[in-house]
C-alpha positions as CSV (number, residue, x, y, z in Angstrom):
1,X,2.2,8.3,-18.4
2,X,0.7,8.1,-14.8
3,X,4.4,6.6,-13.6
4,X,5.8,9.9,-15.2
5,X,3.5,11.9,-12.9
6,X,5.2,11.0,-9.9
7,X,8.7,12.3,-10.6
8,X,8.3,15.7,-9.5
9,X,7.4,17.2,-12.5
10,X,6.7,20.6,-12.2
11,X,8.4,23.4,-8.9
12,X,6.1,23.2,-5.8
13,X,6.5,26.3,-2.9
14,X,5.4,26.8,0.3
15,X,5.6,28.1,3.6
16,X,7.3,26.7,6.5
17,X,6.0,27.7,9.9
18,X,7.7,25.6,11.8
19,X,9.9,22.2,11.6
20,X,11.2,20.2,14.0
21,X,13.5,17.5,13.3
22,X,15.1,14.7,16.1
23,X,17.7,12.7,14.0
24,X,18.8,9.7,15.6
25,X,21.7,7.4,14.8
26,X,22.2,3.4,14.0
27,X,25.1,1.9,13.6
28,X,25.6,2.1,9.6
29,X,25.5,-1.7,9.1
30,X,21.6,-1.9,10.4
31,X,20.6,1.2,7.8
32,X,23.0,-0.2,4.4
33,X,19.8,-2.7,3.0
34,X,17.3,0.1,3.5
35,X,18.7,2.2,0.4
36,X,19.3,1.6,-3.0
37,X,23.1,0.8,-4.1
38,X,22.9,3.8,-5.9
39,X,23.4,5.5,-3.0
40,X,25.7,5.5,0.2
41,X,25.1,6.3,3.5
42,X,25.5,9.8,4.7
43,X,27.7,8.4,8.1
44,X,29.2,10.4,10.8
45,X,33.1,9.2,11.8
46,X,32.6,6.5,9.6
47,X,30.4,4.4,12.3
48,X,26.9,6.1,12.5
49,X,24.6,6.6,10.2
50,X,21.2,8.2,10.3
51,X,17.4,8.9,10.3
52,X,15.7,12.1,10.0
53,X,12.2,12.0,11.8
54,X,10.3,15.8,10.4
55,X,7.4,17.1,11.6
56,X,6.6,20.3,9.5
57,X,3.9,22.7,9.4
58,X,3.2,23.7,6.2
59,X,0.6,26.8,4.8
60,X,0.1,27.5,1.2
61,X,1.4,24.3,-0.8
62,X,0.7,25.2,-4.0
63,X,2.9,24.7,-7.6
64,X,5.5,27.3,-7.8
65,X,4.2,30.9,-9.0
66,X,0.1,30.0,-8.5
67,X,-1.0,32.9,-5.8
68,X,-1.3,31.8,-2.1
69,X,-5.1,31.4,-1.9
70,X,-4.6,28.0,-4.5
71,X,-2.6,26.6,-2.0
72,X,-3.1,24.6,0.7
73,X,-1.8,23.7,4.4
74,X,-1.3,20.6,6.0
75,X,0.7,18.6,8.7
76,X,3.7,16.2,7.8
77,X,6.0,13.8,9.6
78,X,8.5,12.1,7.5
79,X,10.6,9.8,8.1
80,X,14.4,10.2,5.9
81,X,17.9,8.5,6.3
82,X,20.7,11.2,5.7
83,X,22.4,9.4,2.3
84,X,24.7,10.8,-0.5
85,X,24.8,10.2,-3.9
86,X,27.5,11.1,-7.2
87,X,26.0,12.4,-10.0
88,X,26.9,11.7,-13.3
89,X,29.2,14.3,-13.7
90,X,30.9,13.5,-10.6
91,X,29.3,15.8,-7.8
92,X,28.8,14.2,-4.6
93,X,25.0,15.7,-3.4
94,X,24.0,15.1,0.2
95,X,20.5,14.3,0.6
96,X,17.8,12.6,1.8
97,X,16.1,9.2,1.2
98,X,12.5,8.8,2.2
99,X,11.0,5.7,4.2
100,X,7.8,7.0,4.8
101,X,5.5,10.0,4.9
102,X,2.2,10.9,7.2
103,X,0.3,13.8,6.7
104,X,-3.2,14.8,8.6
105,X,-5.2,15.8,5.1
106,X,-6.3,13.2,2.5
107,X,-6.3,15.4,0.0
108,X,-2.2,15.9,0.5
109,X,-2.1,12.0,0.0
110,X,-3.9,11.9,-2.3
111,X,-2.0,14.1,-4.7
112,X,1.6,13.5,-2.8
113,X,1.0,9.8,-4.0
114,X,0.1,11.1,-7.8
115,X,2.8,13.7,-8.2
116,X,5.7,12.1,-5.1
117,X,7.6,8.6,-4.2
118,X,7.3,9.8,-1.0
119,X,4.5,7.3,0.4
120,X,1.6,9.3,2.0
121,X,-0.7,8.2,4.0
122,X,-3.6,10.2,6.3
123,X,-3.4,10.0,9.9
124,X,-4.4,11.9,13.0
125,X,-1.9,14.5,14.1
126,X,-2.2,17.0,17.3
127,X,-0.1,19.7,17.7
128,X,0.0,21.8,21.0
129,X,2.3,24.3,22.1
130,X,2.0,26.1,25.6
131,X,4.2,27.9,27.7
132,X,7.3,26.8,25.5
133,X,6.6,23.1,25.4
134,X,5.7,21.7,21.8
135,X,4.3,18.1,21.6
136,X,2.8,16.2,18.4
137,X,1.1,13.0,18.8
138,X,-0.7,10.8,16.8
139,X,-2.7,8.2,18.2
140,X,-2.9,6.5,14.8
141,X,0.9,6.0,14.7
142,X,1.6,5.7,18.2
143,X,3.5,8.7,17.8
144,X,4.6,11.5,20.6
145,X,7.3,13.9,20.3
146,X,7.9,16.3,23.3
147,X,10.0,18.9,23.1
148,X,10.9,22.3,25.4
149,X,11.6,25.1,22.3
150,X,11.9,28.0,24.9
151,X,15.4,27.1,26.5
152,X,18.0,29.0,25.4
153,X,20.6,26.6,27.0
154,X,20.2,23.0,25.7
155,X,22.4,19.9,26.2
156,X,23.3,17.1,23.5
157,X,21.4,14.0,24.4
158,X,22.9,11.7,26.7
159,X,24.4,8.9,24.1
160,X,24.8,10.9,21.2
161,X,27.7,10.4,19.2
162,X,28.4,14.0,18.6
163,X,30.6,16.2,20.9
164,X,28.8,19.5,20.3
165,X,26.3,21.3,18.5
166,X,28.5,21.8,15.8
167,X,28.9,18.9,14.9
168,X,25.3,18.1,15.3
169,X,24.0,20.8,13.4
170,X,25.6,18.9,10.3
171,X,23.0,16.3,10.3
172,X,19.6,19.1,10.9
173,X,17.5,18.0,8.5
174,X,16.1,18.5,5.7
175,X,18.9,18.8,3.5
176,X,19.2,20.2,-0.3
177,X,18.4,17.4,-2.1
178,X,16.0,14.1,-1.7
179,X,16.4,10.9,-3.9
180,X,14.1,8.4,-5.3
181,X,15.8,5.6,-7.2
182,X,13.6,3.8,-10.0
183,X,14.8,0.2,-10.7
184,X,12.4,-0.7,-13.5
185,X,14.2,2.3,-15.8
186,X,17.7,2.4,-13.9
187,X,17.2,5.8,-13.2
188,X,18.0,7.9,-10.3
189,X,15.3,11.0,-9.6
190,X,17.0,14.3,-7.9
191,X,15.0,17.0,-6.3
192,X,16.3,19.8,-4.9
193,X,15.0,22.3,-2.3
194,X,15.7,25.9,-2.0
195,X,15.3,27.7,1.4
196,X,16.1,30.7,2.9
197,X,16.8,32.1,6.5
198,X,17.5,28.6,7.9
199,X,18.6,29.2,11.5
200,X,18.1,25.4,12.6
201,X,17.8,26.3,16.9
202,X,18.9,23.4,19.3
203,X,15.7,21.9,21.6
204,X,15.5,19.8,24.4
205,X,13.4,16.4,23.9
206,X,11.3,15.9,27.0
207,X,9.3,12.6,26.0
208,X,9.2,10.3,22.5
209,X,7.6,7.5,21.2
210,X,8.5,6.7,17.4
211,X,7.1,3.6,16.3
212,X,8.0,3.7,13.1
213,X,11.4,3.1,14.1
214,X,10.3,-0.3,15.7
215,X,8.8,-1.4,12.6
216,X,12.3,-1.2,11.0
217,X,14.0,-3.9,13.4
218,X,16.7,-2.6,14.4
219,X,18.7,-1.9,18.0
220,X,17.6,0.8,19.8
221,X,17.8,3.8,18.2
222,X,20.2,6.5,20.0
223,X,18.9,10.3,20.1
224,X,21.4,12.2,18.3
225,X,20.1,15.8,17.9
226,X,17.0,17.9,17.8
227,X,16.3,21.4,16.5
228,X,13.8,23.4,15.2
229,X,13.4,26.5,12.4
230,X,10.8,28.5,12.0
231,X,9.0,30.6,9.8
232,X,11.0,29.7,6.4
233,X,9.9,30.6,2.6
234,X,10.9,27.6,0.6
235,X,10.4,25.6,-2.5
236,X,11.3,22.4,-4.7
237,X,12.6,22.5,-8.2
238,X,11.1,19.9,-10.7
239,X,12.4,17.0,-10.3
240,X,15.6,15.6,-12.8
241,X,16.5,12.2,-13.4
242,X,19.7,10.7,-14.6
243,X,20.6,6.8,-15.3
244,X,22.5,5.3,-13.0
245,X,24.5,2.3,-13.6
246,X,25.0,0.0,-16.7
């Protein structure tokens, strides 16, 4: 029963006030044994593959259709590879699969970890913005993400395997759909998202430190993009499950 609790199972809405995302890529071989076989890797020209690093602000979290005031707002960064997955009636669904998720409330860990796969845990998170320049830190994580939001003229970072924005803005995370696989029941969990208005902007990354990305062992990683929306309604349907495999 308390295993069942954790697949998603009822809508959840909220509001996005902002999201910035820097995706960066690894060659696919160094990502394959980080996701289940039921899923592939989401990989751009067949080489790259990649991880989503998301640092959302979030205000009235609540279960879809309670009023605002039950709701609640916290900090998240998350950290996601871009994957894919074919149903079982044969649609290919581009997604996300979660690593790892920080927030800056216990009480979101607390029931992220009851009602989520999506591994919470509490840590400090600062978030200043001033005279266009956004930074988050954590001090907890050894995290720091710097970023100027107010140019209106950005370059891709130096290194990036994409040519332009365009292709870029194919991997601006989050995408419809995030994947849990359980392998006790053989079963794959789908939950989609719903948003509206998303008008992902292109930003400049002045500083970063992601240690997280250390902890996975792999070459440096390589900056690929980073953009930022702002100010988005959106929500998650209830999560569905389907067996995968024999």
């Amino acid at each position: 029963m308390l295993r069942s609790f954790k697949n998603h199972p009822f809508a959840v809405e909220a509001f996005f006030e902002s999201s910035l995302v820097l995706t960066f890529a690894f060659p696919k071989r160094q990502l394959q044994n980080l996701i289940p076989d039921c899923l592939e890797l989401d990989s751009f020209e067949d080489t790259w593959a990649f991880v989503a690093v998301a640092m959302v602000q979030t205000k009235h979290l609540r279960p879809k259709g309670f009023p605002k005031f039950l709701g609640n707002d916290f900090f998240l960064i998350g950290y996601r590879i871009f994957v894919r997955y074919t149903n079982n009636a044969g649609k290919r669904l581009r997604g996300l699969y979660i690593l790892k998720s920080e927030t800056n409330k216990r009480k979101m860990e607390f029931f992220g970890n009851i009602f989520t796969h999506y591994h919470y845990n509490t840590v400090d998170i600062t978030r200043t913005e001033k005279n266009g320049v956004l930074e988050i830190s954590s001090v907890q994580s050894a995290f720091k993400v710097k970023t100027d939001i107010s140019a209106n003229i950005v370059s891709i970072p130096e290194n990036s395997p994409f040519s332009d924005w365009k292709e870029a803005k194919r991997f601006a995370g989050p995408l419809p759909f995030t994947f849990t696989y359980q392998p006790h029941t053989k079963e794959v969990l789908i939950i989609e998202g719903v948003r509206q208005n998303w008008k992902p902007k292109p930003v400049r990354v002045l500083d970063y430190q992601v240690s997280f990305l250390d902890t996975l062992n792999m070459e440096n990683p390589i900056l690929a993009n980073a953009f930022i929306i702002e100010n988005i309604p959106y929500y998650w349907k209830k999560g569905k499950k389907e067996r995968w495999g024999s």
